[in-house]
C-alpha positions as CSV (number, residue, x, y, z in Angstrom):
1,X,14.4,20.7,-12.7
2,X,13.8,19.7,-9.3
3,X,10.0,19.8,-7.9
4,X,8.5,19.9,-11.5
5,X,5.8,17.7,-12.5
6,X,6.3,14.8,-14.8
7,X,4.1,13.4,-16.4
8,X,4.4,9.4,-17.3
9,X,1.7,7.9,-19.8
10,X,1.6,3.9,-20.5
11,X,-1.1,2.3,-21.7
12,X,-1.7,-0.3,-18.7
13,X,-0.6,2.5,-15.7
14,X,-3.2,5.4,-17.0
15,X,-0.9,8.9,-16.8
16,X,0.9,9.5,-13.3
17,X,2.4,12.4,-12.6
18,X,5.1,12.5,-10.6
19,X,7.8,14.7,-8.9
20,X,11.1,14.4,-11.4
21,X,14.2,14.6,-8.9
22,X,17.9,14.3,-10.1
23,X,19.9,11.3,-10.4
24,X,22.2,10.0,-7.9
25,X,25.2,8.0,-8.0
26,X,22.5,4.9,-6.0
27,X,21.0,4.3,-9.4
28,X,24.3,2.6,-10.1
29,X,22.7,-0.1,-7.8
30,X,20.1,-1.1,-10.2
31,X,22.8,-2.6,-12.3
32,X,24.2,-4.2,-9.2
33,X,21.1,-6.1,-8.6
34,X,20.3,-6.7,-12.5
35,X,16.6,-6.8,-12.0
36,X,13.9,-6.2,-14.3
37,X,9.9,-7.5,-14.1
38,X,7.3,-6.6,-16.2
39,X,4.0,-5.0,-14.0
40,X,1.9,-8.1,-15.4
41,X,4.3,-10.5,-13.4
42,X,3.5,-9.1,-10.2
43,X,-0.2,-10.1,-9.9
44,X,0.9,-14.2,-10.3
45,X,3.8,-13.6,-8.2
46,X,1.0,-12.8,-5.9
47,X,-1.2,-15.1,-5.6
48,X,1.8,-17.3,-6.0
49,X,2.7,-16.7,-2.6
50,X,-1.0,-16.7,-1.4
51,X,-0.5,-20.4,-2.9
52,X,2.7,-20.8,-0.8
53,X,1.6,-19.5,2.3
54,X,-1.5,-21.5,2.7
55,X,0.1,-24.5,1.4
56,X,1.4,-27.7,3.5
57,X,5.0,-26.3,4.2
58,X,4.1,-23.0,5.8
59,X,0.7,-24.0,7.0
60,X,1.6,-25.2,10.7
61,X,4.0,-21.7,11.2
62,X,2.5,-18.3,10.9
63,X,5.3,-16.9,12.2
64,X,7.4,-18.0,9.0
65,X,5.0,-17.7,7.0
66,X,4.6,-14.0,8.1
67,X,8.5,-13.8,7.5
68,X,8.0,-15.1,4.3
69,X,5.5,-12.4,3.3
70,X,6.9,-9.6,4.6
71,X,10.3,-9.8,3.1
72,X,8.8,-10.4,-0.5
73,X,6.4,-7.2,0.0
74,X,9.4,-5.4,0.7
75,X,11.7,-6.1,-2.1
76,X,8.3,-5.7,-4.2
77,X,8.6,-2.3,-3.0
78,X,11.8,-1.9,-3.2
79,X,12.4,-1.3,0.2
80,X,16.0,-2.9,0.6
81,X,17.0,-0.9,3.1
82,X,14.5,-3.0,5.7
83,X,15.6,-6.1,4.9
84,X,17.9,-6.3,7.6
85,X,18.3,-8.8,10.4
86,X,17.8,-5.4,13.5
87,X,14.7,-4.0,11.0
88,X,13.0,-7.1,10.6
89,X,13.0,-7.7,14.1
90,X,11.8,-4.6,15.0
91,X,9.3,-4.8,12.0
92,X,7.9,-8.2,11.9
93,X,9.0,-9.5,15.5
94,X,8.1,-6.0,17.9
95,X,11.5,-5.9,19.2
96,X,12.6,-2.4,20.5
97,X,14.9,-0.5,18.1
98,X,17.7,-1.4,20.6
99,X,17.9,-5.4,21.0
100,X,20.9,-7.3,21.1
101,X,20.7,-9.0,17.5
102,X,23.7,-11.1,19.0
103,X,21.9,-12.6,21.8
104,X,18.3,-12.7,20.2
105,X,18.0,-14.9,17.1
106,X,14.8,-14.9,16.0
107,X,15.5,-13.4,12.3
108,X,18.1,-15.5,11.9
109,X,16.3,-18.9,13.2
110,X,13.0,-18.0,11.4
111,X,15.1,-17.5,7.8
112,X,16.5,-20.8,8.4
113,X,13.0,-22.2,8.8
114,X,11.9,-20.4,6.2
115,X,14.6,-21.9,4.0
116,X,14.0,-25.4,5.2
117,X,10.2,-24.8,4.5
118,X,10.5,-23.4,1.0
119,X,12.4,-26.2,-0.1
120,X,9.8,-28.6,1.1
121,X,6.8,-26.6,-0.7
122,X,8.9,-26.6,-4.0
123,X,10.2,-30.3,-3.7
124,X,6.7,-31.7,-3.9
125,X,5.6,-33.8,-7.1
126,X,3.9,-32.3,-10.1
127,X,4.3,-29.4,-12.5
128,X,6.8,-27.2,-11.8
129,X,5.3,-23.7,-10.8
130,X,5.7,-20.6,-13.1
131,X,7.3,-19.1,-9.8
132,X,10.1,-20.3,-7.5
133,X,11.2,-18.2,-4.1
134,X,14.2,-19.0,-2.1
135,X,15.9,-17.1,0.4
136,X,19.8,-17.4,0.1
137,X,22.2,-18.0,3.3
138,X,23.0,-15.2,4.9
139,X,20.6,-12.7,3.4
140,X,17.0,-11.4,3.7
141,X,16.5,-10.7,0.5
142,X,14.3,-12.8,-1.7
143,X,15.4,-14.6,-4.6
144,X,12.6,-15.1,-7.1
145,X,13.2,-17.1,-10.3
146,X,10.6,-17.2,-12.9
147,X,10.5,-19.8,-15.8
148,X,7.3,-19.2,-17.9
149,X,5.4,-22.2,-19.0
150,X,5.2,-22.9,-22.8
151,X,1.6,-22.3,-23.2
152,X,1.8,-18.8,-21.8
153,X,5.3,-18.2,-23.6
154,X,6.9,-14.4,-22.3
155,X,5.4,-12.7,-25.3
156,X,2.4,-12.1,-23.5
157,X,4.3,-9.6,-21.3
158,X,4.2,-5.8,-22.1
159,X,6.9,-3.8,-23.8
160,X,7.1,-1.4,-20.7
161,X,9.3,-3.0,-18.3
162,X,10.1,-0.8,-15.1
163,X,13.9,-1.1,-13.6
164,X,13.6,-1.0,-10.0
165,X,16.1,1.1,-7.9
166,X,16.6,-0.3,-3.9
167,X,17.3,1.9,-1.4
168,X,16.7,5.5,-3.0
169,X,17.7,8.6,-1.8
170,X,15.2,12.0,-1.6
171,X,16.8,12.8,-5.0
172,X,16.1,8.7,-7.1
173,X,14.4,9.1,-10.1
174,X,13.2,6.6,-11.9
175,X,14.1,4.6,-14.9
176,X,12.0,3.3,-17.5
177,X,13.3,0.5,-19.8
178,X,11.7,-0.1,-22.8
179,X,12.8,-3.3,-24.3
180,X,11.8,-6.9,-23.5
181,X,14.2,-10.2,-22.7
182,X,13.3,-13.2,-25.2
183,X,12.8,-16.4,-23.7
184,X,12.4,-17.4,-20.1
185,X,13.1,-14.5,-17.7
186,X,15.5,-15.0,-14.4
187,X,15.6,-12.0,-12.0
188,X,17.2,-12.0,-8.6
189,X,16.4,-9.6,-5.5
190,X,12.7,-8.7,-7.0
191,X,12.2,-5.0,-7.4
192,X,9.6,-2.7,-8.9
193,X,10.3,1.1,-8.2
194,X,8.1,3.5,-9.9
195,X,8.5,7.3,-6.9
196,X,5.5,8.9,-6.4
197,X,6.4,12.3,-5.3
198,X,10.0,11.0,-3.6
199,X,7.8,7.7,-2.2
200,X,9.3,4.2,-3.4
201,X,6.3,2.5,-4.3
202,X,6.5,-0.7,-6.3
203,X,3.8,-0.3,-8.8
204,X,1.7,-3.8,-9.1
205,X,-1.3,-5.0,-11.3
206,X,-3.8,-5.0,-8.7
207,X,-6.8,-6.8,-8.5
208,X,-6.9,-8.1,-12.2
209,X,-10.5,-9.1,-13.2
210,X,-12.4,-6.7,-11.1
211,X,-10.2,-3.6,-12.7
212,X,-10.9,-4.8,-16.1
213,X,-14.9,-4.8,-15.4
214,X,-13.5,-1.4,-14.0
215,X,-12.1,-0.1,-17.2
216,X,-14.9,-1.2,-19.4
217,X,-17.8,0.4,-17.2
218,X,-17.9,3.9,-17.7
219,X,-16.9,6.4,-14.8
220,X,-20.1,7.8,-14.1
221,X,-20.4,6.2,-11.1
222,X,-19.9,8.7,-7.9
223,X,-17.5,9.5,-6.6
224,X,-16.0,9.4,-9.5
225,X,-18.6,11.2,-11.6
226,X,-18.3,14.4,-9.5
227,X,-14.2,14.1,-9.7
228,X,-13.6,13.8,-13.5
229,X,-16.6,16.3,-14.4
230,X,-14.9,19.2,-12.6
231,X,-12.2,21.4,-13.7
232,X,-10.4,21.3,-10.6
233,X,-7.1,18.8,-10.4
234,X,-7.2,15.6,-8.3
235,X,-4.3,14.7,-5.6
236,X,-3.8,11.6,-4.0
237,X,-2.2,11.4,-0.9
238,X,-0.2,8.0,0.0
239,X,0.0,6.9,3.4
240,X,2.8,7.2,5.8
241,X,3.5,3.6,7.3
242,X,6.7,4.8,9.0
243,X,5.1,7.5,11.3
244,X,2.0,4.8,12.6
245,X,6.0,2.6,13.8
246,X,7.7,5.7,15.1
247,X,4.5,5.9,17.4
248,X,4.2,2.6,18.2
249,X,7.3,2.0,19.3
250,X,8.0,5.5,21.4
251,X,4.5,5.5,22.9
252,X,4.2,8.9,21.9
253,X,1.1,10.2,19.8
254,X,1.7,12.7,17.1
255,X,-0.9,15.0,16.7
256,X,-2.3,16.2,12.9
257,X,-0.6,20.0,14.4
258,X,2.8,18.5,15.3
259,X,2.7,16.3,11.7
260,X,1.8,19.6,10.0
261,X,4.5,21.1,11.9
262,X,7.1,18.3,10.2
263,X,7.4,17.3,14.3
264,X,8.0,13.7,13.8
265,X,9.2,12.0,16.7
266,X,8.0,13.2,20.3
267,X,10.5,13.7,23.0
268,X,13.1,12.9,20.5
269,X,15.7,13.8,23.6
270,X,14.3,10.6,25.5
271,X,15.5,8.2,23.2
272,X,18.5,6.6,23.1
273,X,20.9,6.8,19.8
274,X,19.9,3.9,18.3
275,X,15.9,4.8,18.9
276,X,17.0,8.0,17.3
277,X,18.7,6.7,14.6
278,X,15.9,3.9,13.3
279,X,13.2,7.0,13.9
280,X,14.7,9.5,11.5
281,X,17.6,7.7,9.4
282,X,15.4,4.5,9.0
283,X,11.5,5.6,9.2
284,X,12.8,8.8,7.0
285,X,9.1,8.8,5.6
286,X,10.0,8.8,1.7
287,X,8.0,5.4,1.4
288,X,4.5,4.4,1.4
289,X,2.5,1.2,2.6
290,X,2.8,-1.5,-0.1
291,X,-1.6,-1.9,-0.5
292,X,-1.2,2.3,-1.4
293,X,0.4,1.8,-4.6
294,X,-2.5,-0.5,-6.9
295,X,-5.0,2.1,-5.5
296,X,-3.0,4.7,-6.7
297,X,-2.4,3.3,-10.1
298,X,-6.3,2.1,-10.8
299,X,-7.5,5.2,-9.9
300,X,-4.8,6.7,-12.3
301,X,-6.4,4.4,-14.8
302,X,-9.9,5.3,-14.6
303,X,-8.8,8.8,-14.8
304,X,-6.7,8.1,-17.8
305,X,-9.9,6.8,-19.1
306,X,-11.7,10.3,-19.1
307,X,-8.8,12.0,-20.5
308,X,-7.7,13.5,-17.0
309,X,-4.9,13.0,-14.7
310,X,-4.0,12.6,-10.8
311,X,-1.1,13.6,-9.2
312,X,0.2,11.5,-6.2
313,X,2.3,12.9,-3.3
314,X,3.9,11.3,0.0
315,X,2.0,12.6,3.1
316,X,5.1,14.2,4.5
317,X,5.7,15.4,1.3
318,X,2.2,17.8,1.4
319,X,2.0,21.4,2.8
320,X,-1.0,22.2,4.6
321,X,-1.6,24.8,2.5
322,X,-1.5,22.2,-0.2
323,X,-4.8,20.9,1.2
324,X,-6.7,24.3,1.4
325,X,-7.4,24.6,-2.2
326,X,-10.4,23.7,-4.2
327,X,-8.1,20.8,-5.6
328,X,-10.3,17.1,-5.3
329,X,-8.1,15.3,-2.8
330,X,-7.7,11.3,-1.8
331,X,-6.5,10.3,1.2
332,X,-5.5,6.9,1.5
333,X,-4.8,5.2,5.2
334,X,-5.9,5.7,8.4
335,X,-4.5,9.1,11.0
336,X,-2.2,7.0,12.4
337,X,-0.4,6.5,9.1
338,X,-2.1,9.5,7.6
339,X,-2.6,12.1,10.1
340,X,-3.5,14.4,7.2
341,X,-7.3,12.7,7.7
342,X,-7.6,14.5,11.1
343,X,-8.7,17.6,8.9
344,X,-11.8,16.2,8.2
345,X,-12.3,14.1,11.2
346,X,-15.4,15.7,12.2
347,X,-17.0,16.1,9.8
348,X,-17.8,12.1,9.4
349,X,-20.0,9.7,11.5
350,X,-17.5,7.2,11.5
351,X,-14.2,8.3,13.1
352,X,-11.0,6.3,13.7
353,X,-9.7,6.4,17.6
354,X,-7.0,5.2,19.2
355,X,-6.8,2.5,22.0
356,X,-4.0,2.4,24.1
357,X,-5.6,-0.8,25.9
358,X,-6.0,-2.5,22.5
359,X,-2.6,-1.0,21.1
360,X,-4.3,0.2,17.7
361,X,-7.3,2.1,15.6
362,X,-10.4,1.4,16.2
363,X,-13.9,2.7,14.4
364,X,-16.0,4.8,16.3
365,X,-19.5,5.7,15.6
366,X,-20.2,8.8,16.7
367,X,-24.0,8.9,15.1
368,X,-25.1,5.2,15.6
369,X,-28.2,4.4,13.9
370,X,-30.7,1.7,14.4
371,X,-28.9,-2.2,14.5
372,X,-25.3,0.2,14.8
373,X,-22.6,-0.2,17.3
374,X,-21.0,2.5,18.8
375,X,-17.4,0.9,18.0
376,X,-16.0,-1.5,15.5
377,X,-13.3,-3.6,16.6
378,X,-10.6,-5.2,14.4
379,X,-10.3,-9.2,15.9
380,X,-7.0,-9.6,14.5
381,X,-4.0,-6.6,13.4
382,X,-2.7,-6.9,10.6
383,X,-1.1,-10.2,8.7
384,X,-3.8,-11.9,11.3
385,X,-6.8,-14.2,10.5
386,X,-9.8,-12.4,11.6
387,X,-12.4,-9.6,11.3
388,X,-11.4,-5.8,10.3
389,X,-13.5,-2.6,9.4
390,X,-12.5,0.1,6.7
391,X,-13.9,3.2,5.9
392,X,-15.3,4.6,2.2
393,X,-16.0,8.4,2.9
394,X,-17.1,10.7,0.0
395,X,-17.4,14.5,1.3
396,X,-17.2,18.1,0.3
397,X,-13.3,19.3,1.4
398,X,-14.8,22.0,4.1
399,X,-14.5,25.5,3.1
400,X,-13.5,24.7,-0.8
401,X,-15.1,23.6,-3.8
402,X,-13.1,20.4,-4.7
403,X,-14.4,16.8,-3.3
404,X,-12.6,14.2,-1.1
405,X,-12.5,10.5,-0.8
406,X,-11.3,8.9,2.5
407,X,-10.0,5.2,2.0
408,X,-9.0,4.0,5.4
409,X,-8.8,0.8,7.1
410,X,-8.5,-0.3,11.3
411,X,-5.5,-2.1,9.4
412,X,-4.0,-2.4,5.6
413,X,-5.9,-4.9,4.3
414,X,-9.1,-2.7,4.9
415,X,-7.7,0.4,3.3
416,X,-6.8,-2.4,0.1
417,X,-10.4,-3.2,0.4
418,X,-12.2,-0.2,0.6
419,X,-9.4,0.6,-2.6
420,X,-10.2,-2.2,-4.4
421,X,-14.0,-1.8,-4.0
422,X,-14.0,1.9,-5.0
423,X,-12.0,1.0,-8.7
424,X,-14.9,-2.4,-9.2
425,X,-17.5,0.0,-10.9
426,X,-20.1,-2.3,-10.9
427,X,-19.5,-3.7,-7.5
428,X,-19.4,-0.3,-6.5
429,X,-22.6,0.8,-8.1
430,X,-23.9,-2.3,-6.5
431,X,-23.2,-1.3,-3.6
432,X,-24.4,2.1,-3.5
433,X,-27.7,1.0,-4.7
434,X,-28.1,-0.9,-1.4
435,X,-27.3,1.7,0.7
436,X,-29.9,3.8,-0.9
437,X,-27.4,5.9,-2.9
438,X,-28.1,6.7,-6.6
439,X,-24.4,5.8,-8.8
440,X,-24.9,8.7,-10.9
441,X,-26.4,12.0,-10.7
442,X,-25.7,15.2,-8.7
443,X,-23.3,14.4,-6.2
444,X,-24.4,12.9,-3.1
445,X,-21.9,12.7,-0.5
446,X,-22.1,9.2,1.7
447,X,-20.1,7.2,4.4
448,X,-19.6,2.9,3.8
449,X,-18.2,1.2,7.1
450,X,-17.1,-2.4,5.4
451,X,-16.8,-5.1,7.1
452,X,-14.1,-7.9,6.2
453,X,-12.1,-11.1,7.1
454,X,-8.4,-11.0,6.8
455,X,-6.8,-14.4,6.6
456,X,-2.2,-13.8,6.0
457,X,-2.9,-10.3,4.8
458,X,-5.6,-10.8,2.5
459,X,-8.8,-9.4,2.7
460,X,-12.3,-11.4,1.7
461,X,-16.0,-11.2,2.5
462,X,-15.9,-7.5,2.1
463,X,-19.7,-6.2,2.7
464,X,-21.3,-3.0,3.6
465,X,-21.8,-2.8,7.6
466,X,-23.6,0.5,7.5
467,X,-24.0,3.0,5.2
468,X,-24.4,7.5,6.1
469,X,-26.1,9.6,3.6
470,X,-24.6,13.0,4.5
């Protein structure tokens, strides 16, 4: 029954529940690409290729290294349908929708790098890693091979495996498989697909030590205290990372009333065909940034842990009317990939801003206090080494009864760690303490600006840079 809820327990995920769509004739495809990978592989394949990157090979060249990362996030995602030589460039490269693949090369002359590179990380001497990555001729798409060493052994792994489905249509359900492989496991093109709410999100194990100090503290810690005590239901809203390309590449700004409006693209009639066709076949909007999907599943976690549940949606997916109810709400990403945060915009001290000098977000604080700026200023966008700013807003939805938690970031890896920081109990009590904010008791609403470095996507150093009692 199309549109009804469905509800998904597991014992590592929490319970999810999810829009249930029919099946189409594409989930023939996962058979096609013969790939299965249980959620406790994708944390090492992780920092596997944290361990790549920042090795020897790929040290000297950020721009494959870059490559290299992007086109594993995306089949982790499950997002086949942007490994493509014209979508990369546009993607990873800031060519215009338009270019002349024929005449411009980089894609192709940055995946042979990228080849020659990953054969000289993996050809070095010494114990054979768990992981290997390669990159076949003539394709985009990873090829991940995984041989578990003997002390760890594949038993370790969890019965639920989840059978990824590329390229899915508004209509893709997903399929759960249920029974392990014995022995060593070898997958090709990597997917995870687990649709929240028509979004292809490839579910990972995020953030492994600090959510198991998570899931053995106990959820009285605000904000969490004030949304698992109440009766009302909790939404969380992913991202929309293909809106924040459709404006950067038209120029154009869409305003929260045009998103609300399901008014897209501006000036649609000023582009040419193939700007039209990447802005609404390609950047369709049924998929959500790739650092949503671990904050969506440990906070499903810590709910599951006070017997309640959270429903996730895609922001094109939501109704405004879905947002004036006394529902709890969390909104992950900044307005330029969630415009939906433009409701509450004024009522925060720190509010994000577009700079059309800069090209990107930037923090503004509209109340500076003593030692404050007036703006924060990412050093580096994202996939850059350098110094970012996220936002941790807990406030009262305006005009309702429910709650609402802002994560957002100047660029992803903020909004991953303002998610991470807000599932780390005790880092998050921590935190709050030194702010002047008491964990537990009645609900006192608060804004964190953290501070971070980024260094290939990866965010470290995260600290409180000021701190709002509302």
């Amino acid at each position: 029954m199309e549109g009804a809820p469905l509800a998904i327990p597991n014992a590592r995920l929490g319970t999810l529940n999810l829009r249930m769509q029919p099946m189409t004739p594409n989930d023939a495809r996962s058979e096609e690409i013969g790939s299965i990978i249980g959620i406790e592989e994708i944390a090492p394949l992780q920092d596997h290729l944290k361990e790549v990157l920042e090795g020897d090979a790929f040290r000297g060249s950020h721009r494959s290294g870059q490559f290299l990362k992007h086109i594993v996030d995306r089949a982790i995602a499950g997002r086949f349908d942007s490994l493509k030589e014209r979508v990369i460039g546009i993607e990873v490269f800031g060519r215009s929708p338009s270019y002349d693949t024929g005449t411009d090369a980089i894609v192709r002359v940055t995946a042979s790098d990228v080849r020659k590179r990953l054969l000289q990380h993996y050809g070095r001497p010494g114990t054979p890693p768990e992981f290997r990555i390669s990159l076949p001729s003539g394709s985009y798409i990873p090829k991940i091979t995984h041989e578990p060493h003997p002390h760890k052994g594949s038993g370790d792994l969890p019965q639920a495996l989840i059978r990824g489905i590329p390229d899915p249509s508004p209509h893709t359900a997903p399929a759960i498989a249920t029974s392990p492989k014995d022995g060593p496991k070898k997958f090709q093109w990597l997917v995870l697909g687990l649709l929240f709410t028509a979004v292809n999100l490839g579910v990972a194990v995020f953030g492994g030590s600090s959510l198991r100090r998570a899931e053995r503290s106990s959820t009285s810690t605000l904000p969490w205290s004030a949304f698992f005590s109440a009766s009302h239901p909790t939404k969380l809203i992913t991202s929309d990372p293909n809106i924040a390309e459709i404006q950067g590449f038209t120029g154009g700004q869409i305003s929260l009333s045009d998103y609300a409006n399901h008014t897209y693209v501006p000036n649609p009639n000023l582009l040419t065909p193939d700007q039209r066709h990447f802005c609404f076949d390609v950047l369709r909007g049924d998929k959500a940034s790739s650092v949503d999907t671990p904050i969506a599943v440990n906070v499903a976690q810590l709910a599951e842990t006070n017997s309640k549940k959270v429903s996730v949606f895609a922001a094109r997916s939501i109704q405004l009317s879905d947002l004036q109810t006394d529902d709890n709400l969390i909104l992950l990403g900044s307005p330029r990939s969630n415009p939906w945060l433009g409701l509450f915009d004024s009522h925060l001290d720190f509010r994000f801003e577009f700079d059309p000098t800069r090209g990107r977000e930037i923090i503004r604080n509209v109340h500076p206090r003593s030692g404050e700026l007036q703006t924060y200023v990412a050093t580096a966008p994202g996939w850059a080494t350098g110094q970012s700013f996220a936002i941790i807003a807990f406030i009262q939805h305006p005009d309702q009864n429910g709650q609402v938690l802002l994560l957002a970031g100047e660029n992803g890896e903020g909004t991953e760690a303002a998610g991470r920081l807000v599932v780390d109990l005790p880092r998050l009590a921590s935190t709050l303490k030194r702010c002047g904010i008491s964990s537990s008791g009645p609900p006192q609403h608060f804004e964190i600006l953290l501070h971070l470095n980024t260094m290939a996507g990866s965010p470290s150093n995260v600290d409180a840079a000021a701190c709002h009692i509302l």
